[in-house]
ROKEFI-29066 format. One record per atom (N, C-alpha, C): atom name; x, y, z. Coordinates in steps of 0.2 Angstrom, whole numbers, always signed. Layout:
BEGIN
  name     xx     yy     zz
    CA      X      Y      Z
...
***
This chain:
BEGIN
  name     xx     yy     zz
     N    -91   -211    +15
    CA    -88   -211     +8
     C    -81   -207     +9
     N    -75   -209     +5
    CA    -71   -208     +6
     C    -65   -205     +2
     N    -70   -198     +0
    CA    -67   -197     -9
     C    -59   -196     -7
     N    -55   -191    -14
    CA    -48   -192    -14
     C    -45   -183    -11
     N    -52   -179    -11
    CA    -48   -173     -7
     C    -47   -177     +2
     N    -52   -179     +4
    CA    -53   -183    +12
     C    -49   -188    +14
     N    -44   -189     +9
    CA    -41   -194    +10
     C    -34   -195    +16
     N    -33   -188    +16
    CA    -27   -189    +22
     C    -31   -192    +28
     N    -36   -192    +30
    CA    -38   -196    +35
     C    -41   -190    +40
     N    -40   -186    +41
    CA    -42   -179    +46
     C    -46   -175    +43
     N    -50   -176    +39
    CA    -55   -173    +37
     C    -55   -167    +31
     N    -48   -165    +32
    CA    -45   -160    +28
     C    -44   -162    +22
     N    -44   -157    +17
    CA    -41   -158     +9
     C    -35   -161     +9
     N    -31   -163    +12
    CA    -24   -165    +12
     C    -21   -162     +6
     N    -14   -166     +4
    CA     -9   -163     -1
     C    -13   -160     -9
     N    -18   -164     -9
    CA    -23   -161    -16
     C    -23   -157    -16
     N    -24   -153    -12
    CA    -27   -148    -12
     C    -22   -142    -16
     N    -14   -141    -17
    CA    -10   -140    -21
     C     -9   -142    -28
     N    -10   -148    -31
    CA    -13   -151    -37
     C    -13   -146    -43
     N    -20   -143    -41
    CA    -25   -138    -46
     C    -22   -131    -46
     N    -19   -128    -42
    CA    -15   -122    -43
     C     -9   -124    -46
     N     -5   -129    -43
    CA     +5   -129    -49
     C     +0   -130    -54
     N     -2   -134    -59
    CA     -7   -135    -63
     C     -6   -132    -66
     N    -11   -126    -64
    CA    -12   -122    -66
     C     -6   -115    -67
     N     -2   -113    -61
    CA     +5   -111    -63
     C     +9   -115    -69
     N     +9   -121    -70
    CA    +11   -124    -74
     C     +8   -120    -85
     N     +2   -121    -84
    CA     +1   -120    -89
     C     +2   -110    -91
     N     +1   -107    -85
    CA     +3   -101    -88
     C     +8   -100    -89
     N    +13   -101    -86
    CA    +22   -103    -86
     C    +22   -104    -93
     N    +19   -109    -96
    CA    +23   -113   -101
     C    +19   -106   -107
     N    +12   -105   -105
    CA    +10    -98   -111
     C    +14    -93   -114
     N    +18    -90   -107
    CA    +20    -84   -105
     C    +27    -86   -109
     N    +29    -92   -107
    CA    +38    -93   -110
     C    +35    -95   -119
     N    +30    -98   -121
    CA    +30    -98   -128
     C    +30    -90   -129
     N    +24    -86   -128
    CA    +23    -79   -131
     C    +29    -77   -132
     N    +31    -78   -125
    CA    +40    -73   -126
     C    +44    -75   -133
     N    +44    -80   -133
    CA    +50    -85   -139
     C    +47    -81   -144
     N    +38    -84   -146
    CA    +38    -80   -152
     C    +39    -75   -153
     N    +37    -69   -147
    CA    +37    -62   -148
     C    +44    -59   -151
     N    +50    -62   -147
    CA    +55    -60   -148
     C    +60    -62   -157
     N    +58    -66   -157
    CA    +58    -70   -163
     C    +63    -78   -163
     N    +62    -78   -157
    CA    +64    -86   -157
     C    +59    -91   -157
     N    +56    -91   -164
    CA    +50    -96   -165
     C    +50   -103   -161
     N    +57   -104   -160
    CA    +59   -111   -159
     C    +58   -118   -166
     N    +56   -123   -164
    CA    +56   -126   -171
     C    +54   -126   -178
     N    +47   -123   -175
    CA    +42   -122   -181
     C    +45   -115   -184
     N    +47   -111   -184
    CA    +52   -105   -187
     C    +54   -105   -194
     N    +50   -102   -197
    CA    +52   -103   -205
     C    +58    -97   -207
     N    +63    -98   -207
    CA    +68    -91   -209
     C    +74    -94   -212
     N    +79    -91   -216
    CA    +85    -94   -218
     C    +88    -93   -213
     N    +94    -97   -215
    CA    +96    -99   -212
     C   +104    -95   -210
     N   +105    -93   -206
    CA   +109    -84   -205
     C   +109    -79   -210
     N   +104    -79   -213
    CA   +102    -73   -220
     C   +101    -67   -218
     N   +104    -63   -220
    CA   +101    -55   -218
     C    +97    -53   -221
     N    +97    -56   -229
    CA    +94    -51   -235
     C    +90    -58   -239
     N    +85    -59   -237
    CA    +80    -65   -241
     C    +78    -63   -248
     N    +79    -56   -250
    CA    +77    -55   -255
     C    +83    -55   -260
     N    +89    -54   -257
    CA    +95    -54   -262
     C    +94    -63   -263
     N    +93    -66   -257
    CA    +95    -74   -257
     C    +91    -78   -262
     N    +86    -75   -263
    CA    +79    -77   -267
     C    +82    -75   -276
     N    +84    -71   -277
    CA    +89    -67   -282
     C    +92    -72   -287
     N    +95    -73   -279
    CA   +103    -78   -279
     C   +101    -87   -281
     N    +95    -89   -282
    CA    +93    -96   -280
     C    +90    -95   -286
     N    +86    -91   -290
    CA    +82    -90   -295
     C    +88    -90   -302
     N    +94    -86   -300
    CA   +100    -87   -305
     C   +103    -94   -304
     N   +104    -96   -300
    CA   +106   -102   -299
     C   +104   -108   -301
     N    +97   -107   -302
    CA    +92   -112   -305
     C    +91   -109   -311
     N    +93   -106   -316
    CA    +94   -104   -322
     C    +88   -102   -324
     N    +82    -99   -320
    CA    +77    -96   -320
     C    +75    -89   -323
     N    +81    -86   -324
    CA    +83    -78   -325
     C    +90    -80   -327
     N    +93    -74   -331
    CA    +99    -74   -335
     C   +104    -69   -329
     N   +109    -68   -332
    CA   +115    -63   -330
     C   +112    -57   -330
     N   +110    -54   -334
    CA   +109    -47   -335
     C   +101    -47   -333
     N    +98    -50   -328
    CA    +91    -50   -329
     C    +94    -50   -318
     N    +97    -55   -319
    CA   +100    -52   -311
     C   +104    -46   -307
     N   +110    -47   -313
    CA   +113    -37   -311
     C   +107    -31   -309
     N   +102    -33   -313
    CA    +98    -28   -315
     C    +93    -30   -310
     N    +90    -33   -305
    CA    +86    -34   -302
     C    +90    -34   -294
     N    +97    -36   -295
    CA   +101    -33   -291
     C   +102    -26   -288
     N   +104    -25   -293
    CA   +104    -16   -294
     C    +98    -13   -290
     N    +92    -13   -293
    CA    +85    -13   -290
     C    +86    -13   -283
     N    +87    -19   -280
    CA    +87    -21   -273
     C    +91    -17   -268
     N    +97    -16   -271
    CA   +103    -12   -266
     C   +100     -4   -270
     N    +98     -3   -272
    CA    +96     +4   -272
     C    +89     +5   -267
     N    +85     +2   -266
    CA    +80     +2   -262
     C    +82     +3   -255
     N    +88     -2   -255
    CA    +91     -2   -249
     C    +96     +3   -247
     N    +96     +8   -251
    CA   +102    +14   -248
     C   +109    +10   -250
     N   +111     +4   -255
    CA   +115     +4   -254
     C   +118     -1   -251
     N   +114     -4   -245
    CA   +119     -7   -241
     C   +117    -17   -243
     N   +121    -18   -247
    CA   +122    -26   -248
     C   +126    -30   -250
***
């Protein structure tokens, strides 16, 4: 019988026999470079964040007034809130 590890002809595993290890390098490679992306914060595609935002909660503020959801004085005043929490800095 003449399965596909016997195949080089000399009885040996032939080139197969490297197959199952890159392989498997392969998939921990690919692990190890996802975790890292995530870990570090480059979600890559699926990455929900704005888009060069520093402050999502002023942004959200800002979209809420915008869409006429809240008034002028209803924003100063929640703005005020925000940069005061924040020491100030926005």
């Amino acid at each position: 019988m003449n399965t596909l590890a016997h195949w080089a002809g000399g009885g040996g595993p032939g080139p197969w026999i490297l197959l199952f290890p890159l392989l498997w390098a392969a998939v921990i490679l690919g692990l190890v470079t996802l975790l890292r992306r995530v870990r570090h914060g480059r979600g890559g595609p699926w990455r929900r964040a704005a888009a060069g935002s520093a402050n999502p909660p002023v942004d959200l503020l800002a979209h809420r007034f915008a869409a006429g959801e809240i008034d002028e004085e209803e924003y100063w005043m929640r703005l005020s809130v925000l940069k005061e929490s924040k020491g100030g800095a926005t």
